[in-house]
C-alpha positions as CSV (number, residue, x, y, z in Angstrom):
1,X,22.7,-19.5,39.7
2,X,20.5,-16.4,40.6
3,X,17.8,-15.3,38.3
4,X,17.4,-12.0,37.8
5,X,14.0,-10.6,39.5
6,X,12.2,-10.2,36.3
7,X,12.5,-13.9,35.1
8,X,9.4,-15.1,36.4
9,X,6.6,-13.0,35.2
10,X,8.4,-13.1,32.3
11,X,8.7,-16.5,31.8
12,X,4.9,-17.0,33.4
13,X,4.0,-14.8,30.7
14,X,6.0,-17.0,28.1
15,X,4.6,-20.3,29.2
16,X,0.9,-18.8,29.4
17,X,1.5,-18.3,25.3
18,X,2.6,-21.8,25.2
19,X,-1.1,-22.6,25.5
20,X,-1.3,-20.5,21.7
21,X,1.3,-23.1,20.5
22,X,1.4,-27.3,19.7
23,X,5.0,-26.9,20.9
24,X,7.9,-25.1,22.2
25,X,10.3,-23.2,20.2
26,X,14.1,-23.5,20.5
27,X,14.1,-19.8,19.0
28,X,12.0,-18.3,21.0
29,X,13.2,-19.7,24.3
30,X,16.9,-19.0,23.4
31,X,15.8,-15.6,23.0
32,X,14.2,-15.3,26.3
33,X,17.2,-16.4,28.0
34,X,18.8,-13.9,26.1
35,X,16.5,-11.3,27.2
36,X,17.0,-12.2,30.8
37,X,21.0,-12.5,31.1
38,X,21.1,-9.6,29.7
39,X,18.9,-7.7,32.7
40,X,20.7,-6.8,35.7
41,X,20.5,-8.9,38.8
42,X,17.9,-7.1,40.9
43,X,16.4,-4.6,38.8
44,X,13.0,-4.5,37.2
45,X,13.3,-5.0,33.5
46,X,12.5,-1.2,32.7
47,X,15.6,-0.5,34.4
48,X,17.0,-0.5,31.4
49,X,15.9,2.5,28.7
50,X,16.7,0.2,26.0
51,X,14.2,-2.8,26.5
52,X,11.6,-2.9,24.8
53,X,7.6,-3.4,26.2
54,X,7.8,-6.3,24.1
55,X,10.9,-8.2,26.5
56,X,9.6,-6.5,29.4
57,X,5.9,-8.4,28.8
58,X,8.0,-11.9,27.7
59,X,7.0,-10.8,24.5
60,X,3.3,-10.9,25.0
61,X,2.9,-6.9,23.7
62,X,4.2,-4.4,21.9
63,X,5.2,-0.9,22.1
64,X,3.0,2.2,20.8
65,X,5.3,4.5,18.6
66,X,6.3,6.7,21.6
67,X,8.4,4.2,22.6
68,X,10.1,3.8,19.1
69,X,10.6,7.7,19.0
70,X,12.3,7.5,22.6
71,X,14.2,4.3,21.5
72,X,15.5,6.2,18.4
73,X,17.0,9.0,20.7
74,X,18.2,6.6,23.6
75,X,19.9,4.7,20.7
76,X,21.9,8.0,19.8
77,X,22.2,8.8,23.2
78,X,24.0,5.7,24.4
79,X,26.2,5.2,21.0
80,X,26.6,8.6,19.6
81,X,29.6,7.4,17.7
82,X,27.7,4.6,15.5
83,X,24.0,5.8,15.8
84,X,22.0,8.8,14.1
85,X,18.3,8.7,14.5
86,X,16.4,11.1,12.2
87,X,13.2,11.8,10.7
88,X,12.6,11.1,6.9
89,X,9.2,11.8,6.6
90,X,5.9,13.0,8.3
91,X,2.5,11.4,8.3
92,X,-0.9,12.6,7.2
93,X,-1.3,12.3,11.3
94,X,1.5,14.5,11.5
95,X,3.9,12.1,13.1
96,X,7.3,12.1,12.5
97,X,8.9,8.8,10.4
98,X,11.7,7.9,12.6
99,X,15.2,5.8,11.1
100,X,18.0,4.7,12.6
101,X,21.7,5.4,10.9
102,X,23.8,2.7,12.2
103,X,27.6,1.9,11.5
104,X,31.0,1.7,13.5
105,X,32.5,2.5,10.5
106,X,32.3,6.2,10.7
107,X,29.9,6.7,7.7
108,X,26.7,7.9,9.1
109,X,25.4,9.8,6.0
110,X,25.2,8.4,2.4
111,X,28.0,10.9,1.2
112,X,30.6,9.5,3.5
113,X,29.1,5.8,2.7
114,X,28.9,5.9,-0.7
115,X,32.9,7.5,-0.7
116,X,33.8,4.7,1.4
117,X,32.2,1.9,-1.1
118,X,30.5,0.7,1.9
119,X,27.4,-1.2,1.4
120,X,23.9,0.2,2.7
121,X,21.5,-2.4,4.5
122,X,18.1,-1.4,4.7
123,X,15.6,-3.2,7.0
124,X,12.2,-1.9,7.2
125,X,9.4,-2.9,9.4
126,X,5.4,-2.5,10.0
127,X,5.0,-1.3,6.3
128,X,1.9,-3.3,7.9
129,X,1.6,-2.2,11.1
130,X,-0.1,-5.5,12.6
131,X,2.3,-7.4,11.3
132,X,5.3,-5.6,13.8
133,X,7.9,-8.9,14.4
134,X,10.6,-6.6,13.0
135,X,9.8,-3.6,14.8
136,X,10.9,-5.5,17.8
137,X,13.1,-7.8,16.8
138,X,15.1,-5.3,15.1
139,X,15.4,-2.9,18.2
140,X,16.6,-6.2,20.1
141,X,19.7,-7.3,17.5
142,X,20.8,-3.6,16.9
143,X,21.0,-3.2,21.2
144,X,23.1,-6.9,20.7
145,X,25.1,-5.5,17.9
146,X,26.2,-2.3,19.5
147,X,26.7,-3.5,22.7
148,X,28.9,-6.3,21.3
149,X,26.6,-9.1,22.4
150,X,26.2,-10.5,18.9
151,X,27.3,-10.0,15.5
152,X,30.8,-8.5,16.1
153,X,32.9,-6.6,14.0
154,X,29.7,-6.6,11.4
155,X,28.5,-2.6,11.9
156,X,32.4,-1.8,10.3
157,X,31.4,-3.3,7.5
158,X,28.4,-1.8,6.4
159,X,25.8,0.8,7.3
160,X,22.1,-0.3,8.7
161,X,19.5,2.1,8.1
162,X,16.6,0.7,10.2
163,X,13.0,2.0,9.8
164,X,11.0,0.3,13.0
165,X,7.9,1.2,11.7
166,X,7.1,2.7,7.8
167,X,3.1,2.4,8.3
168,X,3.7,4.9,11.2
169,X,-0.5,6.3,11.5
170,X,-1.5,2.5,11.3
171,X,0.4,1.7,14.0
172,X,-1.0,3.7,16.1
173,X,-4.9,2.4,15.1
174,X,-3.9,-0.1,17.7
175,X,-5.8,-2.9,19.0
176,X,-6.7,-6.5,19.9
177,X,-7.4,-8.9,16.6
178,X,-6.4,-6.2,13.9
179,X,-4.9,-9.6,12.8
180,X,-7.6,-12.4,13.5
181,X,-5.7,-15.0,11.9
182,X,-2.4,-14.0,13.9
183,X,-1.2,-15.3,17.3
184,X,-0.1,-12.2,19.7
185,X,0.8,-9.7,20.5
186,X,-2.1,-8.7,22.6
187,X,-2.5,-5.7,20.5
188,X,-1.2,-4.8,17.1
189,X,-2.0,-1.6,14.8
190,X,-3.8,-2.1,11.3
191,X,-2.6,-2.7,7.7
192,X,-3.3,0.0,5.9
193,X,-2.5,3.8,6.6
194,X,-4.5,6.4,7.6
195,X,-5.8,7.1,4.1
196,X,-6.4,3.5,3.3
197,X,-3.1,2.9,1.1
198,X,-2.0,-0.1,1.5
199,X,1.6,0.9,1.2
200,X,3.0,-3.0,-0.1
201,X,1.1,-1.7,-2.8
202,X,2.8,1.3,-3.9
203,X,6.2,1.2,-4.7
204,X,5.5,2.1,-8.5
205,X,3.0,4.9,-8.1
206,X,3.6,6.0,-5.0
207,X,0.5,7.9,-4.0
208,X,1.1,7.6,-0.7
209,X,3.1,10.5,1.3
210,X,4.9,8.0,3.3
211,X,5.7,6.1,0.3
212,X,7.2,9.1,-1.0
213,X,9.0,9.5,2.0
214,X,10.3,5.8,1.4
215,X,11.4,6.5,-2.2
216,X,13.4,9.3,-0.8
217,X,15.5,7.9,1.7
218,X,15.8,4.8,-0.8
219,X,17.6,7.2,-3.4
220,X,19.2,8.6,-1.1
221,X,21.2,6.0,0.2
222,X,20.7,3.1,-2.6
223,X,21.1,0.2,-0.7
224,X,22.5,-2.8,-1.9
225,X,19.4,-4.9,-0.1
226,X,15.8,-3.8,1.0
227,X,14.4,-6.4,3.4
228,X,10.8,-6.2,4.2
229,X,9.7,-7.6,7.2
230,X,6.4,-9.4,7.4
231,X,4.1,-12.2,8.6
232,X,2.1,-14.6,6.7
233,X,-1.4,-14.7,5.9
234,X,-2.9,-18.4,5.2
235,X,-3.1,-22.0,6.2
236,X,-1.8,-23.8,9.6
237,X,1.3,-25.7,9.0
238,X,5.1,-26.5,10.6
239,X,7.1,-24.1,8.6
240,X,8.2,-20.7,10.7
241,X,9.5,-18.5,7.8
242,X,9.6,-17.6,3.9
243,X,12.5,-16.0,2.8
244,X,12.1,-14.3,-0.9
245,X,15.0,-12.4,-2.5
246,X,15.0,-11.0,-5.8
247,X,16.7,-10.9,-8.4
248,X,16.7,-14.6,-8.4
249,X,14.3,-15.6,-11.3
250,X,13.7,-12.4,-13.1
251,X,16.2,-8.8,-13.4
252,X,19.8,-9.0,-14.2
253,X,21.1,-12.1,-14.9
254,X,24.2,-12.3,-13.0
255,X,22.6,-10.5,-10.1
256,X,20.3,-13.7,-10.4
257,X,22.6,-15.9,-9.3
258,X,23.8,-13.9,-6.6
259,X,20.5,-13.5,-5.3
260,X,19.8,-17.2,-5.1
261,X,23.1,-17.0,-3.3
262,X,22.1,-14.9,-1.0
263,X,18.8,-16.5,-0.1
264,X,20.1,-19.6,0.3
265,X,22.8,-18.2,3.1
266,X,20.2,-16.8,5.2
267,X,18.3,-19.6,5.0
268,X,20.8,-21.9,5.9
269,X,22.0,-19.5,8.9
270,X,18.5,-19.9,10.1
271,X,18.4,-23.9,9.3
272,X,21.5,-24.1,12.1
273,X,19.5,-22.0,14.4
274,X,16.7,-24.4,14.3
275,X,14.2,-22.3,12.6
276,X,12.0,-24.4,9.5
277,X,12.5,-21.7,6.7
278,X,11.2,-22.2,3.2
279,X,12.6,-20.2,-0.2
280,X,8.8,-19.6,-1.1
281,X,5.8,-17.7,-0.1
282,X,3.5,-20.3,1.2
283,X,0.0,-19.4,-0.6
284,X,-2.0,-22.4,-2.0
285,X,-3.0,-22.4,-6.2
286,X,-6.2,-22.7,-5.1
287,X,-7.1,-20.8,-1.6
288,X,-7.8,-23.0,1.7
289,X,-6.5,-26.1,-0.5
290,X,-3.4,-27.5,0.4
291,X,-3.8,-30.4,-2.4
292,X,-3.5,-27.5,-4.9
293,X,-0.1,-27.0,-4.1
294,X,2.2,-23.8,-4.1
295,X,2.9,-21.7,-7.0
296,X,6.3,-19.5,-7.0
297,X,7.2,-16.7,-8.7
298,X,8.0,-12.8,-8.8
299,X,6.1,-10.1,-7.5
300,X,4.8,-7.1,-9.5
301,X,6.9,-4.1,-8.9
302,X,3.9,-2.9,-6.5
303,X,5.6,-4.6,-4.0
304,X,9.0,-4.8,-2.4
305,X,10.6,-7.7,-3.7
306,X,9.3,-7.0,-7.1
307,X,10.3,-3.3,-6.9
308,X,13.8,-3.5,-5.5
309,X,15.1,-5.5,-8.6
310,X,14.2,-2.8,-10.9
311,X,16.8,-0.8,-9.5
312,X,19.4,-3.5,-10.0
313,X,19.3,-4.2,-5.8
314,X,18.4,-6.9,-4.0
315,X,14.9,-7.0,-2.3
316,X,14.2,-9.7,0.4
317,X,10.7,-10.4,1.6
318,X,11.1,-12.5,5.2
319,X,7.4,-13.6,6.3
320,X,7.1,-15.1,9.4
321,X,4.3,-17.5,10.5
322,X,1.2,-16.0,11.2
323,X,0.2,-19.4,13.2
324,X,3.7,-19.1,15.3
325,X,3.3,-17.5,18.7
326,X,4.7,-13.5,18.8
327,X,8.1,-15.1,20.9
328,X,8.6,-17.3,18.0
329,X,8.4,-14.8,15.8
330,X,10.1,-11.7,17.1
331,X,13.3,-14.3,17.6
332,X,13.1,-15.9,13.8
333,X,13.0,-12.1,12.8
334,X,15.8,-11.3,15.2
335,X,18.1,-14.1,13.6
336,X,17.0,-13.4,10.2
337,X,18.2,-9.6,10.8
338,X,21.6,-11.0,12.1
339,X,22.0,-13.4,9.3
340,X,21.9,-10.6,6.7
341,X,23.9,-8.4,8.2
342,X,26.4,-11.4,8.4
343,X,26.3,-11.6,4.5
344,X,26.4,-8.3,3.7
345,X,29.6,-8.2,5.7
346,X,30.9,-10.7,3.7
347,X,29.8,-9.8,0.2
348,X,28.6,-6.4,0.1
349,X,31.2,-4.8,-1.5
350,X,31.1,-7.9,-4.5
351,X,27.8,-7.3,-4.6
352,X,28.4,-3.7,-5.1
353,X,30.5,-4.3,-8.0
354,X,28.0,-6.7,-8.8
355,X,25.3,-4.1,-9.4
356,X,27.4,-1.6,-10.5
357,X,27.9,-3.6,-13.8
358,X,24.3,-4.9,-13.9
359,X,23.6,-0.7,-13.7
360,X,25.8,-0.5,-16.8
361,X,24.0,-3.3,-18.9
362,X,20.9,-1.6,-17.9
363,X,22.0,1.3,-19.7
364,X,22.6,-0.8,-23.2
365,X,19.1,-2.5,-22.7
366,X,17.8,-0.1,-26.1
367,X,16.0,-2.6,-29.0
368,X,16.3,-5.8,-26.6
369,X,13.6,-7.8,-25.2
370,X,12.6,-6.8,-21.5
371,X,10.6,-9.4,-19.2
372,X,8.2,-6.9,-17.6
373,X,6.1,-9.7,-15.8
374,X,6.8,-13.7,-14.4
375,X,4.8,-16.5,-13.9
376,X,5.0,-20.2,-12.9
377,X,4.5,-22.6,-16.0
378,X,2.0,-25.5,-15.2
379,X,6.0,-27.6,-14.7
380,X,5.0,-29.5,-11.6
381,X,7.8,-30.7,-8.6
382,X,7.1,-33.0,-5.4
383,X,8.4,-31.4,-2.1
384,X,8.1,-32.6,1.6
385,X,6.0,-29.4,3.1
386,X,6.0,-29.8,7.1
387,X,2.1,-29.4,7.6
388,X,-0.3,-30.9,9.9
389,X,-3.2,-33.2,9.3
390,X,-6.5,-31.8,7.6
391,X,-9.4,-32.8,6.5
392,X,-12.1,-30.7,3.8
393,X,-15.6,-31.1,4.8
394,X,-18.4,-29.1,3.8
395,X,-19.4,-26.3,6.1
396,X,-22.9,-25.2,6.9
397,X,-21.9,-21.5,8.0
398,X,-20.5,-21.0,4.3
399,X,-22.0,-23.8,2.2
400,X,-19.0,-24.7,0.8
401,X,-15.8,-26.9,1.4
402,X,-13.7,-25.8,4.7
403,X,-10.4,-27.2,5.7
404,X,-9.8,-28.0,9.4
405,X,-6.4,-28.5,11.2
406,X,-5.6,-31.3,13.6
407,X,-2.5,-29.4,15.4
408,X,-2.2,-32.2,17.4
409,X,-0.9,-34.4,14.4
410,X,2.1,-33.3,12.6
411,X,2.3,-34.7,9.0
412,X,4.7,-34.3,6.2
413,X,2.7,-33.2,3.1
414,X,3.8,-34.4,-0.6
415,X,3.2,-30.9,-1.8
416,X,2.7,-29.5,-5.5
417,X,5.1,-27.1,-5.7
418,X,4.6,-24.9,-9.4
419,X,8.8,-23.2,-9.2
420,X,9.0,-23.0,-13.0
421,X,9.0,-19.5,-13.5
422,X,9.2,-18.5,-17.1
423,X,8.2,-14.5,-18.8
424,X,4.7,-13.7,-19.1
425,X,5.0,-10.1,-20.5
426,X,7.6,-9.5,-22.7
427,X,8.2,-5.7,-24.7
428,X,11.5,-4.4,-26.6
429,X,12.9,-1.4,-25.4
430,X,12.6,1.6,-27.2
431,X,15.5,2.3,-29.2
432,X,16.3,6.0,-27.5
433,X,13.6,6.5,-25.4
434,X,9.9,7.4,-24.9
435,X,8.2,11.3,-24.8
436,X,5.5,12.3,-22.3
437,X,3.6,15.1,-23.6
438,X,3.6,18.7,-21.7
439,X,0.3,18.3,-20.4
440,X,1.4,15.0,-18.4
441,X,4.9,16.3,-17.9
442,X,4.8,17.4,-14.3
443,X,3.0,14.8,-13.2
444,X,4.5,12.4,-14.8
445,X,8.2,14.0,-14.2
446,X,7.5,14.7,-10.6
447,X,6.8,10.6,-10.2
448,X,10.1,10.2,-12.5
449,X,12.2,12.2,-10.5
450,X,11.1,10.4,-6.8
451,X,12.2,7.0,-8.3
452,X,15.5,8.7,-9.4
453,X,14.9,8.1,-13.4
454,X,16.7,10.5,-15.3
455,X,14.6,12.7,-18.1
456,X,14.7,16.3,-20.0
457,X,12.6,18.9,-20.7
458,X,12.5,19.6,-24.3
459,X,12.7,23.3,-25.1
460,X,11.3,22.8,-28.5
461,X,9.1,20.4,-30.8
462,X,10.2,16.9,-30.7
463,X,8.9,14.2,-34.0
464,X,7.6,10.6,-32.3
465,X,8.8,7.5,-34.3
466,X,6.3,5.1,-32.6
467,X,2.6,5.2,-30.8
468,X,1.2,2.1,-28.7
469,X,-2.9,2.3,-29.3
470,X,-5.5,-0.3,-27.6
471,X,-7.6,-2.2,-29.3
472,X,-9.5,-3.0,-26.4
473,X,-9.5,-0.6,-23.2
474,X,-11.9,-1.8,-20.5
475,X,-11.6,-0.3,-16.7
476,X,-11.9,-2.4,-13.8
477,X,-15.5,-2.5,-12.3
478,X,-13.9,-1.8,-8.4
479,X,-11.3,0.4,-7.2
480,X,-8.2,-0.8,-6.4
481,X,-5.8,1.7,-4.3
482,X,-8.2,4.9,-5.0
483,X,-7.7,4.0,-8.6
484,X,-10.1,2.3,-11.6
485,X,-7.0,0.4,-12.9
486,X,-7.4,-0.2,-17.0
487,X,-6.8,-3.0,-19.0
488,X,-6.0,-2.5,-22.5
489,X,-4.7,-4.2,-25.2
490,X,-2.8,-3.2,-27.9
491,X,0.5,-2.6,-29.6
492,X,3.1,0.0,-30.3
493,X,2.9,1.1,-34.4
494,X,5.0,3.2,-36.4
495,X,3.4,6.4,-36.5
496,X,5.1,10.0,-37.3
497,X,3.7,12.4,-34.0
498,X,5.2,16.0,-33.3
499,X,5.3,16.8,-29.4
500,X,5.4,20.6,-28.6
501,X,7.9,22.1,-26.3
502,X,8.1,21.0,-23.0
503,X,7.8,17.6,-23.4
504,X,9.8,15.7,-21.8
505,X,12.3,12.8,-22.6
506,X,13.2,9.7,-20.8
507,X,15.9,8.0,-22.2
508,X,16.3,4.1,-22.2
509,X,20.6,4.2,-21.6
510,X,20.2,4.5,-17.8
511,X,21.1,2.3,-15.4
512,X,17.0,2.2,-14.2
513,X,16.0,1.7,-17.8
514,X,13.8,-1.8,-16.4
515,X,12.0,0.4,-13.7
516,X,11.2,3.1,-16.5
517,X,9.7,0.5,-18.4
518,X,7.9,-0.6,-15.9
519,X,6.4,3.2,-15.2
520,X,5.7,3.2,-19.2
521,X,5.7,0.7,-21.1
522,X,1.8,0.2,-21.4
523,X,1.5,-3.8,-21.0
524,X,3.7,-3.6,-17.3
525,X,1.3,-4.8,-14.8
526,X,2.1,-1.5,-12.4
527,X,2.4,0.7,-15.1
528,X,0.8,4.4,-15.0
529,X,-1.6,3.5,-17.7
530,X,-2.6,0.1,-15.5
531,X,-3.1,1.9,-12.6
532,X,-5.2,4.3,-14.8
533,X,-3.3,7.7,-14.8
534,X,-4.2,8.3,-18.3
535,X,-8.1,6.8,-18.5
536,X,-8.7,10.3,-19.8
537,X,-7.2,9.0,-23.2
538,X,-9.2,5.7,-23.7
539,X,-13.2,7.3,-22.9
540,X,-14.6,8.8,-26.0
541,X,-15.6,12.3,-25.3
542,X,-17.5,13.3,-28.3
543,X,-20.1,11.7,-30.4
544,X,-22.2,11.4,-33.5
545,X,-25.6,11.2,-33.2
546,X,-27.4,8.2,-34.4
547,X,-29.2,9.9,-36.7
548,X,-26.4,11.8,-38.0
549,X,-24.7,8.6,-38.3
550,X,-27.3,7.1,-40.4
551,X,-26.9,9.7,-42.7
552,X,-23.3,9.3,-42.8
553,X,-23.3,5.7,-43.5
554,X,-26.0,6.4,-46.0
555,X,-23.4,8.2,-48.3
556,X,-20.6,5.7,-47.4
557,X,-21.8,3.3,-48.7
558,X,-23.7,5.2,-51.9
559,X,-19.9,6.5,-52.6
560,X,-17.5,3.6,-52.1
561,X,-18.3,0.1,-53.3
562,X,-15.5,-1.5,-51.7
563,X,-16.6,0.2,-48.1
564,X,-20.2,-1.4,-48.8
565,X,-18.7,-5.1,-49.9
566,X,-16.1,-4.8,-46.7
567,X,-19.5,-3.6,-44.4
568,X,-21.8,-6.6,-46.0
569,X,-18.7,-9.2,-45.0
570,X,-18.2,-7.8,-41.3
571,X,-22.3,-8.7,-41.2
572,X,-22.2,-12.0,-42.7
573,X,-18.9,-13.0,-40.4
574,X,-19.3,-11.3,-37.4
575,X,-22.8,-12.1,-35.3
576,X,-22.1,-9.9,-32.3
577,X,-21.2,-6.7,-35.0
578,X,-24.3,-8.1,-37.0
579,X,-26.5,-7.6,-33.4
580,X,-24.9,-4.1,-32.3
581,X,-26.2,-1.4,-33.9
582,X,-23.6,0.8,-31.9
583,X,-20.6,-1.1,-33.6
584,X,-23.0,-1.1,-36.9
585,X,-22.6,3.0,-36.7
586,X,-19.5,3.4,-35.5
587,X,-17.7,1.4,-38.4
588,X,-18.7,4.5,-40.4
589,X,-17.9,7.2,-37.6
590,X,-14.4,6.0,-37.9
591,X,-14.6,6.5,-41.2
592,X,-15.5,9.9,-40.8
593,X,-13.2,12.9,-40.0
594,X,-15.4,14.1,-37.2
595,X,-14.1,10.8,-35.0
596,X,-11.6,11.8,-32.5
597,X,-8.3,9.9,-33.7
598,X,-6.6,10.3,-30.0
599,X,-8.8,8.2,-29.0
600,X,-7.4,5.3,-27.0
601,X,-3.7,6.6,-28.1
602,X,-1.5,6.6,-25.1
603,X,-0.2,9.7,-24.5
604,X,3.5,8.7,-23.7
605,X,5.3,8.7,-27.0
606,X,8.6,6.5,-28.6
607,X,11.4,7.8,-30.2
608,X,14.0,5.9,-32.4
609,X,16.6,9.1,-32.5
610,X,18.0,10.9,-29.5
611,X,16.4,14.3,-29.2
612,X,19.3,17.2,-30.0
613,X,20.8,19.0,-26.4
């Protein structure tokens, strides 16, 4: 057999990684080969438009984003029948947000898809851009499954809409360890985007423009499964990949179960290829601890997993191993692509009807019980985790316990594993719907309309039925995001309110009635009011002076017996009122019609009755 001329700098390059690596992987050498019986005899790897700098280096580097906005043309270019590569967005850098449209079927816009009851697979890479497996991996299975190489017959079945790279301007801060903790490529771009958003972050308030972008082309073409393409931070161990899909513990509960389905196909696909995948994000109770095992659960709509089940779809979060070599981990990615596309092609259109009727119990959610947030109960399991030996010894650079890794000395860990995952934050629904004030209803409708949830403008006065005020409303000492996130506690109360004209109205009966609950029900970790959109409403703008207040309490207590008996017990039982003479003065203010009774209300409103057309 003759090699082709590029196999052995490629190859040299491949083995020079090896040093990175305890040992070799099956993966990442069957992709190689791959690679190179796929080059012609002869020819210098760049012969071909369509390989990437990652093959052409043995997968040592990756490409800047020129290359992905040539690929995206040559793509079109060589398949203009199945391929459609178009911007969605544009950067604060001003460059363009490239996808690829990709389907044999003849669908190539979501019109013709959605008429055809085809299912949509999105796969989306560098949301961070050092972590860019799938930006490359996925440029290397769409060249397979076009040309025929792998995954026949599965592009009539569906349509892939491929974004390369979403954190496009952090991509391009390129360099050398922008990922300390991460083995190759040589250079990588950062995690965040030009304005600092992290955007696995920003799902639910969206302040990003490429976010916004995202959002877009989500509602556009509603795809029956987001995958988010990663790689792990954390410890040194065995295991190559996570694979997360939700819903599986929280959302609808028949989608539930064909979530867990779908997990546990990919995972299996990948099993056979002799990958070491796990149905869990591998972060430790305790950080750097191993012996405080793993705790599962459901991310905050913030995120991808956790945002994609609000919308009755299924989100999959595939994290490879930071500790794997780049090789490794571009071919895991490769196969994980492959293996989806392989079950949507076999149960995207059940899934479809699936979600469908999930949409339709979404819309009858009004007066029930709504799990808003999940987390592991302190139910304990033993698994076998594939780790490596360890020891924790205390570290004079830190002063504190460090673990070291002994790569050298595979061991099978008896691992905690906390996969118990019960509701933390529970609200009912409101029985029509909730009211956002005029003065918050652009901003508030502008966010509404990007995540597709349907509302009204009111052309006349609306009466409230219910008001949620916080007893307690403390903001966050640090910014989070750009924002001072809020926590406040509190409860929604009967109260009689009258909203002027052009409020709006967001009513529960629609199929996103869980993501608008998580925009405004108040105790929803990435609610508006968490992130602090409305701290306006819980600082106390005006005051009484303390000598005014003096006076005040002075004739309180001269006028009303009962006020001065219910003051004397709050002294006697209550030491911390007892030492603040603040709280001492303010128990009158309150009292008094001069206090401000908006304070701490939230401004978005509950109704019990349908507003009239």
């Amino acid at each position: 057999m003759k090699l082709p001329d590029p196999f052995f700098p490629v190859m040299i390059a491949f083995f020079a990684a090896r040093r990175l690596m305890p040992s070799p992987s099956p993966s990442a050498l069957a992709l190689l080969l791959s690679v190179l019986a796929a080059a012609p005899a002869g020819a210098a790897p760049s012969a071909d438009a369509l390989a990437t700098v990652a093959e052409r280096s043995g997968f040592q580097r990756t490409g800047r984003y020129e290359e992905v906005q040539a690929l995206c043309d040559a793509f079109q270019a060589r398949w203009p029948d199945a391929v459609r590569c178009q911007d969605f967005g544009r950067t604060p850098q001003g460059r363009p947000m490239k996808v690829l449209v990709v389907s044999r079927s003849g669908a190539l816009d979501p019109q013709a898809a959605h008429a055809a009851g085809l299912p949509v697979l999105l796969v989306q890479g560098g949301i961070h851009a050092g972590e860019i497996d799938g930006k490359d991996a996925g440029f290397l299975a769409l060249r397979e499954l076009l040309s025929g190489k792998a995954g026949k017959g599965l592009l009539e079945k569906q349509v892939l809409v491929f974004v390369p790279v979403f954190n496009v301007d952090g991509h391009e801060r390129f360099g050398a360890w922008n990922r300390p903790n991460q083995r190759g490529p040589e250079q990588m771009g950062w995690r965040v985007t030009a304005q600092g958003y992290n955007l696995n972050r920003d799902y639910m308030k969206a302040d990003a423009p490429e976010m916004q972008a995202m959002l877009r082309l989500v509602q556009a073409w509603d795809p029956v499964a987001a995958i988010d393409l990663h790689v792990t931070d954390g410890a040194k161990f065995r295991h190559d990949v996570a694979i997360q899909v939700e819903p599986a513990y929280a959302g609808d509960a028949e989608l539930r179960v064909a979530g867990r389905g779908f997990r546990d196909a990919v995972i299996a696909d990948l099993r056979k290829r002799g990958s070491d995948p796990l149905p869990y994000y591998p972060s430790f109770v305790v950080n750097d601890d191993p012996a405080s095992g793993i705790a599962d659960g459901v991310s905050t709509p913030r995120f991808s997993t956790g945002y994609f089940l609000q919308r009755n779809r299924f989100g999959m979060l595939v994290e490879t191993h930071s500790w794997r070599d780049y090789p490794t981990r571009v071919a895991i990615t490769h196969d994980t692509v492959l293996a989806v596309m392989r079950q949507v092609a076999a149960h995207g259109s059940d899934w479809l009807r699936l979600q469908h009727a999930a949409d339709a119990r979404a819309a009858q959610l009004a007066g029930q019980a709504v799990t808003l947030e999940y987390k592991a109960s302190a139910v304990e399991r033993i698994v076998d985790f594939h780790g490596y030996h360890y020891t924790r010894t205390p570290s004079d650079v830190s002063g504190t316990l460090m673990t070291r890794y002994d790569e050298s000395q595979p061991e099978t860990w008896h691992m905690r594993l906390f996969d118990d995952v019960q509701p933390k934050v529970t609200a009912v629904a409101p029985l029509a719907g909730y009211l956002v004030p005029a003065e918050y209803a652009a901003s508030v409708g502008a966010l509404l309309a990007l995540h597709g949830v349907e509302f009204r403008v009111l052309p006349a006065a609306q009466a409230a039925t219910g008001a949620w005020r916080a007893d307690e409303a403390t903001p966050e000492g640090k910014s989070n995001e750009g924002h001072q996130r809020l926590k406040a506690k509190g409860s929604w109360r009967p109260e009689a309110r009258t909203l002027g004209a052009g409020a709006l109205y967001v009513p529960v009966a629609q199929a996103k009635s869980r993501l608008l609950m998580g925009l405004l029900e108040p105790d929803a970790p990435d609610s508006l009011l968490g992130w602090g959109e409305f701290n306006n409403a819980f600082e106390q703008k005006e005051y009484m002076e303390p000598y005014v207040a003096e006076e005040v309490a002075r004739e309180q207590l001269a006028r009303d017996p009962a006020l001065a008996k219910e003051f004397a017990e709050r002294l006697r039982s209550d030491a911390a009122f007892a030492a603040d003479p603040q709280a001492r003065l303010d128990f009158f203010y309150r009292r008094h019609s001069a206090w401000d009774e908006r304070y701490r209300l939230y401004p978005v409103l509950r109704t019990d009755v349908e507003p009239p057309r």
